[in-house]
C-alpha positions in Angstrom: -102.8 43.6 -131.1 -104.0 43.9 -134.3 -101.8 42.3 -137.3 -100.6 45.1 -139.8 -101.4 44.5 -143.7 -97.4 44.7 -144.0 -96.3 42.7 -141.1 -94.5 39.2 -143.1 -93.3 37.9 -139.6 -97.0 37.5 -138.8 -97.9 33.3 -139.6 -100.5 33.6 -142.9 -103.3 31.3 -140.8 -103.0 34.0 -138.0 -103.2 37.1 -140.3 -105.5 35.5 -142.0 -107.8 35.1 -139.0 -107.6 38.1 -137.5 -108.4 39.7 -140.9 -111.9 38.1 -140.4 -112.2 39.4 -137.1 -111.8 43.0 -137.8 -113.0 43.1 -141.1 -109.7 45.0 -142.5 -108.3 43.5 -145.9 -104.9 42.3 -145.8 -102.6 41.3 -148.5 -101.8 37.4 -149.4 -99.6 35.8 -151.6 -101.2 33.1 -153.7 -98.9 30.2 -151.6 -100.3 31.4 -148.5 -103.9 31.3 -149.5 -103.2 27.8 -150.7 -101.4 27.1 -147.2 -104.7 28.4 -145.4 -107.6 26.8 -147.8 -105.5 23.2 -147.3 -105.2 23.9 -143.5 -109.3 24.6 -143.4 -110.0 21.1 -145.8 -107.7 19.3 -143.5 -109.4 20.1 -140.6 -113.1 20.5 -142.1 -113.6 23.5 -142.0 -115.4 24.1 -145.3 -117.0 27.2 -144.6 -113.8 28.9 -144.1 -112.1 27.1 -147.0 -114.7 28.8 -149.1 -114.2 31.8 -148.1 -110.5 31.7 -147.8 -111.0 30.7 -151.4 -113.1 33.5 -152.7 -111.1 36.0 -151.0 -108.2 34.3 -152.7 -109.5 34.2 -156.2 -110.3 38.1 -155.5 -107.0 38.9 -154.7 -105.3 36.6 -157.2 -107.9 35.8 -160.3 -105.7 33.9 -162.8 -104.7 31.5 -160.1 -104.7 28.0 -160.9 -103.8 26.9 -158.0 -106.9 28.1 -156.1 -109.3 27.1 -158.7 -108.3 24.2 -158.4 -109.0 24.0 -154.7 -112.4 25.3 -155.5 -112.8 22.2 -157.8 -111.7 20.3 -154.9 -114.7 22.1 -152.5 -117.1 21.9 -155.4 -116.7 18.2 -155.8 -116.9 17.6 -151.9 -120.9 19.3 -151.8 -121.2 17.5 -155.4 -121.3 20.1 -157.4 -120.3 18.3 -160.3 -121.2 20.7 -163.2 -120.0 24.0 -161.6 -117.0 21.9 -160.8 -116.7 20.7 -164.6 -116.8 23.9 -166.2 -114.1 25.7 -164.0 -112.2 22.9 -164.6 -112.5 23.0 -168.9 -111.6 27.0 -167.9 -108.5 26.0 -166.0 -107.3 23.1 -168.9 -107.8 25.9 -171.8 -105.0 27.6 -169.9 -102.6 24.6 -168.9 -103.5 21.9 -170.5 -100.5 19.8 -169.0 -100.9 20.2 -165.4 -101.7 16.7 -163.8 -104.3 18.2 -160.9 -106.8 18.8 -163.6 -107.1 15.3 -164.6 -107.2 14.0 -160.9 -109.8 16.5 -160.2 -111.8 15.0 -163.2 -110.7 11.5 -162.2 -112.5 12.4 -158.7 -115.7 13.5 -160.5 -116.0 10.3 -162.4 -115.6 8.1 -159.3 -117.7 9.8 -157.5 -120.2 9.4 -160.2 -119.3 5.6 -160.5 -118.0 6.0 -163.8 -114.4 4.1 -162.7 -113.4 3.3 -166.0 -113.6 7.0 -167.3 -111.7 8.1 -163.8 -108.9 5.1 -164.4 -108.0 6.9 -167.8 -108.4 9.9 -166.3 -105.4 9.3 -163.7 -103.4 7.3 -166.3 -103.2 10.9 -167.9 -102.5 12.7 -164.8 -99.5 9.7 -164.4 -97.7 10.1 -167.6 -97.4 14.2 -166.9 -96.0 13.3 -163.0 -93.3 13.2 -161.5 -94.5 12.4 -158.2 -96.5 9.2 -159.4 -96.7 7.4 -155.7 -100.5 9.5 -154.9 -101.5 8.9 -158.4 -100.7 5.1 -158.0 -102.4 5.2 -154.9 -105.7 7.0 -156.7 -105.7 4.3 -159.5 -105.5 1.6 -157.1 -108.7 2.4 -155.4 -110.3 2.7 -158.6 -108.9 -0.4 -159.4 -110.8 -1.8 -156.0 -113.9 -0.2 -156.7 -114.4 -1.8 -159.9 -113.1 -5.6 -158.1 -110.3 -5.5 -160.2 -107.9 -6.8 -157.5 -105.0 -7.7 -159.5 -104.6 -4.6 -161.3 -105.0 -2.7 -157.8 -102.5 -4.7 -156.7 -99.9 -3.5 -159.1 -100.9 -0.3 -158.6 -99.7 -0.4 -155.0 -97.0 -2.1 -156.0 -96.3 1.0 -157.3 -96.4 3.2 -154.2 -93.7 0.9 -152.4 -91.5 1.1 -155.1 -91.1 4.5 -154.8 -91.7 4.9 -150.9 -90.9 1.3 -149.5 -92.7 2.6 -146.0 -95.7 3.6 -147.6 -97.5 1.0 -145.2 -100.9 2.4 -146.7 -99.8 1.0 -150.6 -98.5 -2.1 -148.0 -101.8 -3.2 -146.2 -103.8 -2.6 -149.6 -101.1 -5.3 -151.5 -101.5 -7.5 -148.8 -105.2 -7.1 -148.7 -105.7 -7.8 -152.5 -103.9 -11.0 -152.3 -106.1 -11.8 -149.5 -108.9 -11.1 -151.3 -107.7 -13.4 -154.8 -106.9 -15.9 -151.6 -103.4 -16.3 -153.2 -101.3 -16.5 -149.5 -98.9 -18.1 -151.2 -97.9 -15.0 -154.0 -98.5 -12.7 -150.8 -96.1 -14.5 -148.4 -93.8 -14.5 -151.6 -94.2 -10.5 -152.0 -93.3 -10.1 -148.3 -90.1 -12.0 -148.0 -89.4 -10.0 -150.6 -90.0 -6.8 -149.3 -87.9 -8.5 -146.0 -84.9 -8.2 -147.4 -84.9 -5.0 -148.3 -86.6 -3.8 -145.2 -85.8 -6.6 -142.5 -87.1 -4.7 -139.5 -90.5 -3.9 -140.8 -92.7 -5.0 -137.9 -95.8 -4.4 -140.1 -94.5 -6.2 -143.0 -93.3 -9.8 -140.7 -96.7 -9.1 -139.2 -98.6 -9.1 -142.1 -96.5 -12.0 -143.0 -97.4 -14.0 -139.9 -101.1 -13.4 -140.5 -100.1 -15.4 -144.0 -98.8 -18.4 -142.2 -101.6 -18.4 -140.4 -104.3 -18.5 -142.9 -102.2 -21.5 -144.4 -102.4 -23.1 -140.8 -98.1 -22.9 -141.0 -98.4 -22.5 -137.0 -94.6 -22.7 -136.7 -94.1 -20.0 -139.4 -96.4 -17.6 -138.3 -95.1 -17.8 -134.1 -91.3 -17.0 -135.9 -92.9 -14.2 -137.9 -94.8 -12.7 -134.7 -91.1 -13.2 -132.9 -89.8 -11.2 -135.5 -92.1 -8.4 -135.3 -91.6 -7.7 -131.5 -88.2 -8.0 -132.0 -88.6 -5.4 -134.8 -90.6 -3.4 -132.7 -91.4 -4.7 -128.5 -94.3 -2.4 -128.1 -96.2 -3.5 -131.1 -99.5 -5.0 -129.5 -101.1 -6.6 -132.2 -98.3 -8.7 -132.9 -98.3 -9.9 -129.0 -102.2 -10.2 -130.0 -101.5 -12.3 -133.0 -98.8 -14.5 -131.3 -101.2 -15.1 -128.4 -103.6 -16.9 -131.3 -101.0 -18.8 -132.5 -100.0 -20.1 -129.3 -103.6 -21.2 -127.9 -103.6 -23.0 -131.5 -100.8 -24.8 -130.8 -102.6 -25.5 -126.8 -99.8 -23.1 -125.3 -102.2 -21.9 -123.1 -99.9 -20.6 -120.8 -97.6 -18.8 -123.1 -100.7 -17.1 -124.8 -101.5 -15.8 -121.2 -98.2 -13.9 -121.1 -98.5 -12.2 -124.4 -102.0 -11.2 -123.9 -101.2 -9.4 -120.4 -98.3 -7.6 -122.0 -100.5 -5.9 -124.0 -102.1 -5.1 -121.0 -99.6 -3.2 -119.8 -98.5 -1.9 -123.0 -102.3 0.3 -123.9 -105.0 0.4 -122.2 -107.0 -2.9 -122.0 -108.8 -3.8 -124.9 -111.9 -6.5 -124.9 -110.0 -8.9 -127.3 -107.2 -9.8 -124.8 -109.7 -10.1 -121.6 -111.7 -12.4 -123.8 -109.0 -14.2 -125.1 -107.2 -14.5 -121.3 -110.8 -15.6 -120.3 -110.7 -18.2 -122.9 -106.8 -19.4 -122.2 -107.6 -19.4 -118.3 -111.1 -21.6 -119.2 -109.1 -24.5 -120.9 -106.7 -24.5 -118.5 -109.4 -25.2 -115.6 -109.0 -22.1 -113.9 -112.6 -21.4 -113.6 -112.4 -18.0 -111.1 -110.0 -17.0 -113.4 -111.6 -17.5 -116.8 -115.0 -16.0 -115.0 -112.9 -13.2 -114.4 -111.6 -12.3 -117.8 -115.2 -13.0 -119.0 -116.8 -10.3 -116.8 -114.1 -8.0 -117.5 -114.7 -8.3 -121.2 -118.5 -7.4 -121.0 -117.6 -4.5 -118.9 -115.0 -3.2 -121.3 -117.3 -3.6 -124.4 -121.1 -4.4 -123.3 -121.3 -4.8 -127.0 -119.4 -7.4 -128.2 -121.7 -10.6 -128.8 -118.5 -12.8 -127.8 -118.0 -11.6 -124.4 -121.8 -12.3 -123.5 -121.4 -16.1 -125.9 -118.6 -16.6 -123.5 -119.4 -16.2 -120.3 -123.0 -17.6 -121.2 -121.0 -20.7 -122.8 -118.8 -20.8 -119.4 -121.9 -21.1 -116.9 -123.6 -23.5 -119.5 -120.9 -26.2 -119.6 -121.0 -26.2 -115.8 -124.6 -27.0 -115.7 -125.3 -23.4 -114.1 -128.4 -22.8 -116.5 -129.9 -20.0 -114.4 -126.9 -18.1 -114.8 -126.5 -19.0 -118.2 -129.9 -17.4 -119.1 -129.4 -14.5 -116.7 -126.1 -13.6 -118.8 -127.7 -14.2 -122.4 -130.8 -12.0 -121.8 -128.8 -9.5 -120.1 -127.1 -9.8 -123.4 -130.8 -9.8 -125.6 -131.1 -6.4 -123.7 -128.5 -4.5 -125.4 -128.6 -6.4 -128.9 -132.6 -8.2 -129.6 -131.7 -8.8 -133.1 -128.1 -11.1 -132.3 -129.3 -14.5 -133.8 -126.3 -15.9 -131.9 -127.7 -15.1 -128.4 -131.4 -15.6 -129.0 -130.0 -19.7 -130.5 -128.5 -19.7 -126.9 -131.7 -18.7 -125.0 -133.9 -21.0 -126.3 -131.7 -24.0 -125.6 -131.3 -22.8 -122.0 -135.1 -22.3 -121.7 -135.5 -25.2 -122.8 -132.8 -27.2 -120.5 -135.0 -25.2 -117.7 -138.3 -26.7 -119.1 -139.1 -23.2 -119.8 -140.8 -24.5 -122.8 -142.9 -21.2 -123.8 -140.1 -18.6 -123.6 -138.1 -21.7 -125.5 -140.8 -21.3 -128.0 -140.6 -17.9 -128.7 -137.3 -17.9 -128.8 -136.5 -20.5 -131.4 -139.3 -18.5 -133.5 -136.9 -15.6 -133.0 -133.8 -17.9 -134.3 -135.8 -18.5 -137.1 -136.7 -14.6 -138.3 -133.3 -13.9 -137.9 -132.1 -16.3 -140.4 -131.1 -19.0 -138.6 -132.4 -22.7 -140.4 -130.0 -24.8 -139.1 -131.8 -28.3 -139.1 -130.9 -28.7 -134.9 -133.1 -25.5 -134.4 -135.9 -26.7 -136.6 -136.0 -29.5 -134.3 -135.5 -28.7 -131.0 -138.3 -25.9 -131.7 -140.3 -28.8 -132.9 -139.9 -30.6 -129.8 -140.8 -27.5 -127.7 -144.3 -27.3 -129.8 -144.4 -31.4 -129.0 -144.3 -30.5 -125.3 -146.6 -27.4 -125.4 -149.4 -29.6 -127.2 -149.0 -27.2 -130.2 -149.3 -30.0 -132.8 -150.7 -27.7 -135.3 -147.9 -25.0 -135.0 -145.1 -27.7 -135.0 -147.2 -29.0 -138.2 -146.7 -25.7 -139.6 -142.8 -25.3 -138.6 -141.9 -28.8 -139.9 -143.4 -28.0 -142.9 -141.1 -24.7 -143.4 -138.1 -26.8 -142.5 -139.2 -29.5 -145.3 -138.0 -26.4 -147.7 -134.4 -26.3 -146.8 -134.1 -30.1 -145.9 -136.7 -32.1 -148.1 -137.8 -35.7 -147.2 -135.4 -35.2 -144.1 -136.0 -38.8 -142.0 -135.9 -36.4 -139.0 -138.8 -34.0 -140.0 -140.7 -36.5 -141.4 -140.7 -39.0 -138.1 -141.7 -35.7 -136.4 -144.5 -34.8 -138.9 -145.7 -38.0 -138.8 -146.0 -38.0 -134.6 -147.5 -34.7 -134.7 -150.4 -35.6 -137.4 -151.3 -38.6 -135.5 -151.8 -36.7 -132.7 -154.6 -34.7 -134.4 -155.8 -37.9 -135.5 -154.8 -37.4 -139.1 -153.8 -41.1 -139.5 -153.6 -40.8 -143.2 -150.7 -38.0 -143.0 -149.3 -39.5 -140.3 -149.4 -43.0 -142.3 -148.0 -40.7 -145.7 -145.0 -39.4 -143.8 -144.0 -42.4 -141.3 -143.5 -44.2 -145.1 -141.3 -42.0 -145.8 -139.3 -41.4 -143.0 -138.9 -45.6 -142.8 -137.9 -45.2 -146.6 -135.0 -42.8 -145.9 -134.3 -43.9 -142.8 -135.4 -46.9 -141.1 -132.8 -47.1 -138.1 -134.1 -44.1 -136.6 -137.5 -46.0 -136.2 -137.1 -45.4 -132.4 -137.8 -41.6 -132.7 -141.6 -42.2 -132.5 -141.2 -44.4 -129.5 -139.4 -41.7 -127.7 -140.9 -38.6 -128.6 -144.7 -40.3 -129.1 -145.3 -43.2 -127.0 -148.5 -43.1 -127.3 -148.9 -43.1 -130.6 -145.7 -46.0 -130.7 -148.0 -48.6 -129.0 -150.6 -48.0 -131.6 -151.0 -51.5 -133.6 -151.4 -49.8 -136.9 -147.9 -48.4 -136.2 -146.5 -51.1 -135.1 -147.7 -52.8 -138.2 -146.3 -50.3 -140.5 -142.8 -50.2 -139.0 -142.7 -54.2 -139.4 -143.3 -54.2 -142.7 -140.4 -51.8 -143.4 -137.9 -53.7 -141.6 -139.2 -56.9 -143.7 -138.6 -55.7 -146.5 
């Protein structure tokens, strides 16, 4: 049934709507058109906010109200100057209403001009009563520019006029995170505790503090405290689980984890992190169980695939090992973390050519630890690639100059191309930095150990 242009029982979203629909013109108050353009931004809708806006403006011209909302839509496309000159229209006429300066606050942000938006808002504060949004506004400015401390007085703020503006809370707590002072935020929070004492996030966020100081016994109280605050709060039972395979609780950690379990649907944190408790405490089915479960709950996080490659690799099962970590290569080719693992499985297997190209993968992916320049040395060593482990030790000289290790190895692989003088240049200095580790030529090049002219050259270093 069609709504009539003087039906007020008729909801203004409705009437609004079916106006559209049948083309009639119906009458709106100015509050209701604001009530329908904040309904439309809310949900997206920014085709309809525009036109709920320009049917508005029609009907009501000297609104401020709705230009301002047409600030707010010209700012979202970023239309900056249409949106600047409807707003130094709308000041002429009422100079003192706060929303014009947090519209032009949102302009400078948005152009990365911070400090203009920051004195901006400061404006909009001293004309507001409701300060707690603008507080909230200057505090992300405040983050944008790094300036923690100031962002963190800024939420202050919010919780002093809404204590459970959790919002304003996570953003104090993560500012003293970030200026690493656990001690000033573990301070904060009692504080807030005894004002608010059954604030689950607040003895959460206060366990997590604990924690980072390694104050096991602190933080286990504070997770108590926030299931007693609140028993269906999962990541507290999450976080408590942490502490408690910390402290080698294994069994303990496995009850928390499987209530939250039953609390939500299963997440791939606690199956890894059941996996993990069941591994150190020997129950192998168990922790291969988990480990599955978590790979089959998230087939994209790289722990699930470490772990249950790390499980088969400490039981010797290499096969399985690599079958797990290039099922895992599959899905993510560029995870330095799992192309580390294959090459050291490959190369376990005496897979040495698919070791090779694998620690050449660890490598492009910025991996330089000095064990991978090594091992991928020793790969090359057993390919008969003397030249290419010539060239790799060479790029590993960069990060770890006149290394004893690289240089024993250079010195190996240049005798083996019968460049005696290099190999003479850089057995000198690997005896000079490191004579005890003499034995590395014997065991990687005994051929080139029974030599007499290395023989020689090794005795006179441990003469002198």
């Amino acid at each position: 049934m069609p709504f009539s242009a003087h039906d007020d029982r008729n909801l203004p979203l409705e009437k609004f709507e079916s106006m559209l629909k049948t083309n009639d013109v119906y009458f709106f108050d100015s509050e209701d058109f604001q009530e329908i353009i904040h309904h439309y931004l809310d949900s997206g809708k920014i085709a309809l906010a525009k036109k709920a806006i320009k049917i508005g403006l029609g009907q009501h011209p000297a609104s401020t109200e709705l230009k301002l909302l047409n600030v707010e839509v010209l700012v979202f496309e970023n239309r900056f100057d249409a949106a600047e000159t409807l707003l130094n229209e709308v000041e002429m006429i009422e100079v003192s209403n706060e929303e014009i300066f947090i519209q032009k606050a949102n302009i400078y942000s948005k152009k990365d001009n911070h400090e203009k938006a920051i004195e901006c808002l400061q404006i909009a504060l001293s004309m507001s009563e409701e300060k707690a949004d603008i507080n909230s506004l200057l505090g992300m400015e405040f983050l944008f520019m790094d300036d923690y401390e100031s962002a963190r007085d800024a939420f202050l703020r919010c919780l002093e006029e809404d204590m459970e503006d959790y919002a304003a809370l996570y953003n104090v707590i993560y500012c003293y995170e970030f200026l690493e002072d656990f001690d000033g935020a573990i301070s904060f929070l009692n504080d807030y505790l005894n004002s608010n004492p059954y604030c689950e996030v607040a003895w959460h966020q206060l366990g997590k503090q604990f924690l980072s100081k390694k104050m096991l016994k602190e933080a286990l109280t504070s997770f108590d405290f926030a299931i007693y605050s609140d028993d269906t709060f999962i990541g507290a039972y999450l976080e408590k689980g942490k502490v408690l395979e910390k402290m080698k609780r294994y069994n303990e950690a496995i009850e928390n984890y499987e209530i939250t379990l039953k609390l939500d649907d299963p997440t791939s944190y606690a199956f890894l992190r059941l996996g993990k408790c069941h591994d150190k405490l020997g129950n192998d089915d168990l922790a291969k169980k988990y480990f599955y479960k978590t790979v089959h709950e998230d087939p994209l996080l790289d722990k699930g695939w470490i772990a249950i490659t790390d499980f088969y690799f400490k039981h010797q099962n290499y096969q399985k090992a690599l079958y797990y970590i290039n099922k895992a290569i599959n899905i993510d080719s560029e995870n330095v973390h799992y192309w580390k693992r294959c090459a050291k499985i490959n190369e376990l297997l005496n897979f040495y050519e698919e070791a090779d190209l694998a620690y050449q993968k660890t490598i492009e992916l910025g991996n330089y630890e000095l064990r991978t320049w090594l091992s991928w040395a020793d790969v090359l060593l057993q390919l008969g690639e003397y030249e290419s482990a010539i060239h790799s030790l060479h790029q590993a000289m960069q990060f770890y100059p006149e290394h004893s290790d690289l240089e024993y190895r250079l010195a190996g692989m240049y005798y083996m191309i019968s460049d005696n003088l290099k190999g003479d240049y850089h057995l000198r200095n690997a005896l000079s930095h490191n004579y005890e580790d003499h034995e590395t030529i014997e065991v990687l090049f005994p051929t080139v150990y029974k030599r007499a002219t290395v023989k020689k050259l090794i005795s006179s270093f441990r003469e002198v």
